[in-house]
C-alpha positions as CSV (number, residue, x, y, z in Angstrom):
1,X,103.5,82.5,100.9
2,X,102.1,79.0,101.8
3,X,101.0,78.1,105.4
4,X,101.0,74.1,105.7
5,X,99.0,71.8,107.5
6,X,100.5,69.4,109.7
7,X,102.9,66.2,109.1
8,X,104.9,63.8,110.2
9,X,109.2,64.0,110.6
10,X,110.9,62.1,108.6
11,X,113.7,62.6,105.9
12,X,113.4,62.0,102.0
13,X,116.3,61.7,99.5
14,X,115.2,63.5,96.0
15,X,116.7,63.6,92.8
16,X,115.5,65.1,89.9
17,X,114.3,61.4,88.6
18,X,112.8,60.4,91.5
19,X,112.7,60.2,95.4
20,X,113.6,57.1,98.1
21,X,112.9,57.9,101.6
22,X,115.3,57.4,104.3
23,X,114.2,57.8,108.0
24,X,117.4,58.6,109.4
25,X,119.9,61.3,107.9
26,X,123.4,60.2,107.9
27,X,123.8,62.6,110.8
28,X,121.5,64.7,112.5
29,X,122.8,67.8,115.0
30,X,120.8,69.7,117.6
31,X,121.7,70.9,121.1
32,X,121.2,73.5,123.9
33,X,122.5,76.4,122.0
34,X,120.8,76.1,118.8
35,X,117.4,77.0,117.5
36,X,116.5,73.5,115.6
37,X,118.5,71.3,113.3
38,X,121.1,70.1,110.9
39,X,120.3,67.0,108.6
40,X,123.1,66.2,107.1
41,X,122.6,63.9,104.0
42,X,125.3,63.7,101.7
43,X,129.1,64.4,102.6
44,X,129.0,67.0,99.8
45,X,126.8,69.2,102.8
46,X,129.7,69.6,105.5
47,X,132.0,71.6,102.4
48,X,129.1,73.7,103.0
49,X,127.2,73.7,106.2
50,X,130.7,73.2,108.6
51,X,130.6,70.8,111.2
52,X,129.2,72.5,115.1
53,X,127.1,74.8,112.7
54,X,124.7,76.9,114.7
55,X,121.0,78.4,114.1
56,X,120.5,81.4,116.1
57,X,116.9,83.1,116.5
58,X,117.8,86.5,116.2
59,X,114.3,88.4,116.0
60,X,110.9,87.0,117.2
61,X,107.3,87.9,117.9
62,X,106.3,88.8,114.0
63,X,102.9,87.5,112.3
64,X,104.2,86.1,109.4
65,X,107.5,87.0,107.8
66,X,108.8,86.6,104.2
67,X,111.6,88.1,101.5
68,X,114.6,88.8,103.6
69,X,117.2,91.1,101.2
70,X,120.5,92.4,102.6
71,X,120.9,96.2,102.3
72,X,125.1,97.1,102.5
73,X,126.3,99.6,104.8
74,X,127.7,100.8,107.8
75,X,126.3,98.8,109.1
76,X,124.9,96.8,106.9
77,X,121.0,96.0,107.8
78,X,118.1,93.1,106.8
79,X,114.9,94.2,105.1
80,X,111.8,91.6,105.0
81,X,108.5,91.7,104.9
82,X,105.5,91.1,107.6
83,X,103.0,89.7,105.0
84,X,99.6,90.3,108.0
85,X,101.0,92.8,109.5
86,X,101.0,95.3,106.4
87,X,104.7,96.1,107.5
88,X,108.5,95.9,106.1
89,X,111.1,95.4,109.3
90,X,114.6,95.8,109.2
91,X,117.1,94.2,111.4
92,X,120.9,94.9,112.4
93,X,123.3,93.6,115.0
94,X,123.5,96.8,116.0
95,X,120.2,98.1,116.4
96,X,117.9,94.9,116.5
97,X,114.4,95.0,114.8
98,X,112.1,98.1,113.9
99,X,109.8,99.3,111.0
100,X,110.9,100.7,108.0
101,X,107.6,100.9,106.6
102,X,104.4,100.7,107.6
103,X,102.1,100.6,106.1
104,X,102.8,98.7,103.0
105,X,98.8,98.8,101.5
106,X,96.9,101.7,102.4
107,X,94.2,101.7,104.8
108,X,90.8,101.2,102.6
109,X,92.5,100.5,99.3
110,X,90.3,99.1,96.8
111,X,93.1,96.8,95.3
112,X,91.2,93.3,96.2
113,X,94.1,92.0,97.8
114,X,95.3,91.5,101.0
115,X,98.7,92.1,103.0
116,X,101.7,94.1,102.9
117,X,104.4,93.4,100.8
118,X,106.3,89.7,100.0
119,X,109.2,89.2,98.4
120,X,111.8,91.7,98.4
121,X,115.4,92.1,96.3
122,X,117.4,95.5,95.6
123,X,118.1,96.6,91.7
124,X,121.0,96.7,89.9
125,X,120.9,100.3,91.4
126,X,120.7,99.3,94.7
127,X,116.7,100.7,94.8
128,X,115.1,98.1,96.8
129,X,111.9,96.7,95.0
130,X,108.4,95.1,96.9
131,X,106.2,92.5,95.7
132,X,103.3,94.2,96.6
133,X,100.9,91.1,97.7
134,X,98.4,93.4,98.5
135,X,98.5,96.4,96.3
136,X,98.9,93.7,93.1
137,X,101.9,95.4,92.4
138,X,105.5,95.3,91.7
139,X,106.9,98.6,93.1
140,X,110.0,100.5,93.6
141,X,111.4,102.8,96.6
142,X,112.4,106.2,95.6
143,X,114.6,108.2,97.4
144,X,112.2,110.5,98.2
145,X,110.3,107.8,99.9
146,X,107.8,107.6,97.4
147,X,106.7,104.2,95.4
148,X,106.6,103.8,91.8
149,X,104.6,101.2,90.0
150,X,107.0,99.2,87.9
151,X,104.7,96.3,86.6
152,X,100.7,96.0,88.0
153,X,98.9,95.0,84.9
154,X,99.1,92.2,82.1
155,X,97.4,92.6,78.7
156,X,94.7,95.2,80.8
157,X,94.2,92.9,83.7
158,X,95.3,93.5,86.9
159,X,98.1,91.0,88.1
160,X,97.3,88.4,91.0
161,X,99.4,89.1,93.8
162,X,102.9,89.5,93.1
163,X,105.1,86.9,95.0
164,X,109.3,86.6,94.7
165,X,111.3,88.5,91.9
166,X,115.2,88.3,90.8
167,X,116.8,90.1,88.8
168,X,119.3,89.6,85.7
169,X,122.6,91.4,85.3
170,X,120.8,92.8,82.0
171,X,118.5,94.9,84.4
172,X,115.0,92.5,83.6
173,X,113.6,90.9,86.2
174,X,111.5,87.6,86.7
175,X,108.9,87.3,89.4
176,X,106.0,85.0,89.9
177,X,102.3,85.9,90.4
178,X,100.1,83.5,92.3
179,X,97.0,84.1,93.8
180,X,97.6,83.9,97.2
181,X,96.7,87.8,98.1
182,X,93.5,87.3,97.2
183,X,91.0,86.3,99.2
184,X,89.1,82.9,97.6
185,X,92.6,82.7,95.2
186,X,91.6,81.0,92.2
187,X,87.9,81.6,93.2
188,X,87.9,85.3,93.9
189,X,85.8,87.5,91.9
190,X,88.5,90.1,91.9
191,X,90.8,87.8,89.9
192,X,91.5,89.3,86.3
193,X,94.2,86.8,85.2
194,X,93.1,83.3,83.9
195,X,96.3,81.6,85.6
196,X,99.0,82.0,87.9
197,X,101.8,83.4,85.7
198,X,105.8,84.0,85.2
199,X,106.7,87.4,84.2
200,X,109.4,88.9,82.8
201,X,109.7,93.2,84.0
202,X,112.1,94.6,80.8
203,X,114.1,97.7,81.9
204,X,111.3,99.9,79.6
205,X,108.8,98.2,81.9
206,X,107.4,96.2,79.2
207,X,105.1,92.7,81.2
208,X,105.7,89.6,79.1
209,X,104.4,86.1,80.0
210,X,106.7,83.2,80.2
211,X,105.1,80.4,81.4
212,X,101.2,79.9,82.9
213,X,101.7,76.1,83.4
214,X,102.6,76.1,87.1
215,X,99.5,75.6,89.8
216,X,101.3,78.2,92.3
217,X,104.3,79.5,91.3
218,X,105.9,81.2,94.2
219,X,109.8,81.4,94.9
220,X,112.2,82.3,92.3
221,X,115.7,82.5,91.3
222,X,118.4,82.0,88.7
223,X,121.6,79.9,88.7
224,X,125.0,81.6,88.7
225,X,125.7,81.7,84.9
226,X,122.0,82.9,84.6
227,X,121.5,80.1,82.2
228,X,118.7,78.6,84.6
229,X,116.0,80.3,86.0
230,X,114.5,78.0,89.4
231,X,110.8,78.0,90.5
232,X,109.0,76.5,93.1
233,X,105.6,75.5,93.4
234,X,103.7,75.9,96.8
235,X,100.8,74.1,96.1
236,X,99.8,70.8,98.0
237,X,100.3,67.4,96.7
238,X,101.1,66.0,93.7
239,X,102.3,69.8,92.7
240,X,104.9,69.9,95.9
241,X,107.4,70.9,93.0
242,X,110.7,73.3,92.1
243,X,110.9,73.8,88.5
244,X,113.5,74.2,86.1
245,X,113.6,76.2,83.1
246,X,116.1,76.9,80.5
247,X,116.6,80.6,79.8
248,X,117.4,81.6,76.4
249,X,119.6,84.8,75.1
250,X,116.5,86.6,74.2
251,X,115.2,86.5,78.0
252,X,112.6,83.8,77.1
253,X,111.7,79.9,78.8
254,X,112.5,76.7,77.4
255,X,110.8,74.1,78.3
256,X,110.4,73.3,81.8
257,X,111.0,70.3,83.6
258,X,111.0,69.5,87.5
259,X,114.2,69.9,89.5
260,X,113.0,68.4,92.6
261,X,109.9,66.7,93.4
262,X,108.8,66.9,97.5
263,X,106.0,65.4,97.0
264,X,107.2,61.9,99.1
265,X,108.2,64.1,102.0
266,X,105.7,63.4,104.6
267,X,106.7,66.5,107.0
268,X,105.2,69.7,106.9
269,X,105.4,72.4,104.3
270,X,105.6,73.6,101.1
271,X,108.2,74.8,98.1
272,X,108.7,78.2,99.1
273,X,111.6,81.0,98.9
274,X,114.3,80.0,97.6
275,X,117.9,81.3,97.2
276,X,121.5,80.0,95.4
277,X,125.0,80.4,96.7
278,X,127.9,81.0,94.9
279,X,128.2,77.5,93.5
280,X,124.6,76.8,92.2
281,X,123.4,75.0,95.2
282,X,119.6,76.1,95.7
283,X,118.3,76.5,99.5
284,X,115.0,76.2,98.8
285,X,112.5,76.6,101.9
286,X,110.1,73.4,101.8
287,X,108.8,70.4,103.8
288,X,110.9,70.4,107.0
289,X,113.1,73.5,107.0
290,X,115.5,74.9,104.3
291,X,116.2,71.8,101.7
292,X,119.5,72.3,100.5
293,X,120.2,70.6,96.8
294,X,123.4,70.5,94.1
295,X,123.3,71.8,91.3
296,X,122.1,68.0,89.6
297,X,118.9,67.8,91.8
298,X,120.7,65.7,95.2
299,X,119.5,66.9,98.6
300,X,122.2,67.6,100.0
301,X,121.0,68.0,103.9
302,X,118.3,70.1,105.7
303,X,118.5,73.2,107.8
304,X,115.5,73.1,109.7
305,X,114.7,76.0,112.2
306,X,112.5,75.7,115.1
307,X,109.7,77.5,113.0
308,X,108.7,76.0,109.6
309,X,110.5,78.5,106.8
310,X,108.9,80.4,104.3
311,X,112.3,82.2,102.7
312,X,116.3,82.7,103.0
313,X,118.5,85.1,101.9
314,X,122.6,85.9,102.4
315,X,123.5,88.7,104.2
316,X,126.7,90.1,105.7
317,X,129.8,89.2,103.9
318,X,127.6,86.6,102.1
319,X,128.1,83.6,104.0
320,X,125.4,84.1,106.6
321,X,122.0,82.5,105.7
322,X,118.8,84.6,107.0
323,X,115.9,82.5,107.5
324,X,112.3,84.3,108.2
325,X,110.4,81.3,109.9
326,X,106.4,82.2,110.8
327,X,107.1,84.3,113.4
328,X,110.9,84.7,113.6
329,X,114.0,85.7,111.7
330,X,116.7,82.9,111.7
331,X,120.5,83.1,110.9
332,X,123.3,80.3,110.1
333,X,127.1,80.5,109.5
334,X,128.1,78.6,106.2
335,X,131.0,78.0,104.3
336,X,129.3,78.6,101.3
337,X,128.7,82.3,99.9
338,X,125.9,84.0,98.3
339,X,125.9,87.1,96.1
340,X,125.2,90.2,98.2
341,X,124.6,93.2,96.7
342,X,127.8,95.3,97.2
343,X,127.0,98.4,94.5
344,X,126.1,99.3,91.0
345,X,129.2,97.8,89.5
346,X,128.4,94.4,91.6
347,X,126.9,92.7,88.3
């Protein structure tokens, strides 16, 4: 979670060597019946954000609302977390919004953080799994409604604030750990970790480092072939970054280099969430709305909802972006697909 201060509108090209602003998108859409804007930058865009595209608001009056993950079904429902609000909603067509849990961090815990839960994602199992922001935890959902503590410490300290995990088709799973549940961040007393880490969860719950060298590591995924693991990093300028790292077969990081520098984009916002379709395409929520960019580091074009972004995730039959937005949950139609989680045999 990031919460920007204000900016100025314009437009910025970036490439993963460097960044030339452009005022005016080669086309920008908005009308009557949608809830903010297409930017449409590169004709590469409209084979995936289709011409007459529409963002619809579909859920409102929230505090501040972050991980969307798809749950399958009949019907199939939305899970995301209400960071303030100590509180996980889920949405349907069918039913609209309601809690699923509440609350997230028990009244007078003694974890020194603060919030509900963050990011979200479901297991290879289909268990879904909470970034705890509050509880400094990474827990799991039984099905007896209970929690289990899957990762909350590293070498005897307690973790940060757990912030956006993925998983790998091996069962690990990354996830980042900044200190933004914590009340002074860097500067509170209840800090046990001397930086602002990338984990790796093994199936035998086994916590191992990856990389320390990001300021606030925050949203995470990996590329398609799972050969790439993406990063961004909320902080303010010059560290407006998403990060790329190489992921080895033993589960470890390369070196890391930066994928996309926002640092020239003079509108409001940070790297955020982020999620990949199909393809490798990254929509990563950032400085204007959802930034989408190939696979080589273009931006491509910019979804930007009436309400500054903080995540995205597919849903449905994997072409419909969710988008939670401050105080509202977004959607948008695409051509492109995501992976949604379909069953134990979908990986």
């Amino acid at each position: 979670m990031k919460i920007p201060g204000p900016g100025v509108l314009f437009a910025c090209l970036v490439t993963a060597t460097g960044c030339s602003v452009s005022t005016t998108p080669e086309k920008s859409e908005t009308g009557n019946n949608t809830a903010g804007s297409i930017e449409r930058f590169d004709p590469a865009f409209d084979k995936l954000v289709p011409e007459g595209a529409i963002i619809e608001k579909v859920a409102g009056g929230y505090q501040f609302i972050e991980g969307p993950v798809w749950v399958p079904g009949r019907p199939g429902h939305l899970l995301f977390s209400d960071i303030p609000a100590n509180t996980v909603f889920q949405w349907s067509e069918q039913d609209g919004s309601s809690v699923f849990m509440r609350p997230v961090m028990p009244e007078g815990a003694t974890t020194g953080g603060n919030g509900g839960s963050n990011g979200l994602a479901l297991d290879p199992n289909g268990r879904l799994i909470l970034c705890e922001h509050g509880n400094r935890r990474v827990a799991r959902l039984e099905d007896d409604g209970n929690r289990t503590t899957l990762a909350d410490r590293h070498k005897g300290g307690r973790l940060n604030s757990p912030n956006d995990i993925v998983f790998h088709s091996s069962g690990a799973a990354f996830f980042t750990d900044p200190p933004y549940g914590l009340q002074k961040q860097d500067e509170d007393p209840n800090k046990e970790q001397p930086h602002n880490g990338i984990y790796r969860l093994d199936v035998d719950g086994t916590v191992t480092l990856l990389a320390a060298n990001q300021t606030r590591p925050n949203g995470i995924g990996l590329s398609p072939d799972e050969r790439t693991l993406y990063v961004a990093n909320s902080d303010g300028p010059p560290n407006r970054l998403w990060m790329s790292y190489p992921l080895t077969n033993d589960l470890t990081l390369g070196d890391g280099s930066v994928f996309f520098d926002a640092n020239s984009i003079p509108r409001p916002g940070a790297p955020d969430g982020l999620t990949l379709d199909q393809d490798g395409n990254i929509y990563g929520t950032g400085p204007g709305g959802v930034i989408v960019i190939s696979p080589n580091g273009k931006h491509l074009g910019t979804i930007a909802t009436n309400e500054l972004p903080a995540n995205a995730g597919w849903g449905d039959d994997g072409s419909t972006l969710y988008i939670t937005a401050r105080t509202s949950l977004y959607r948008i139609r695409l051509n492109a697909k995501g992976l949604v989680f379909k069953g134990a045999t979908d990986r």
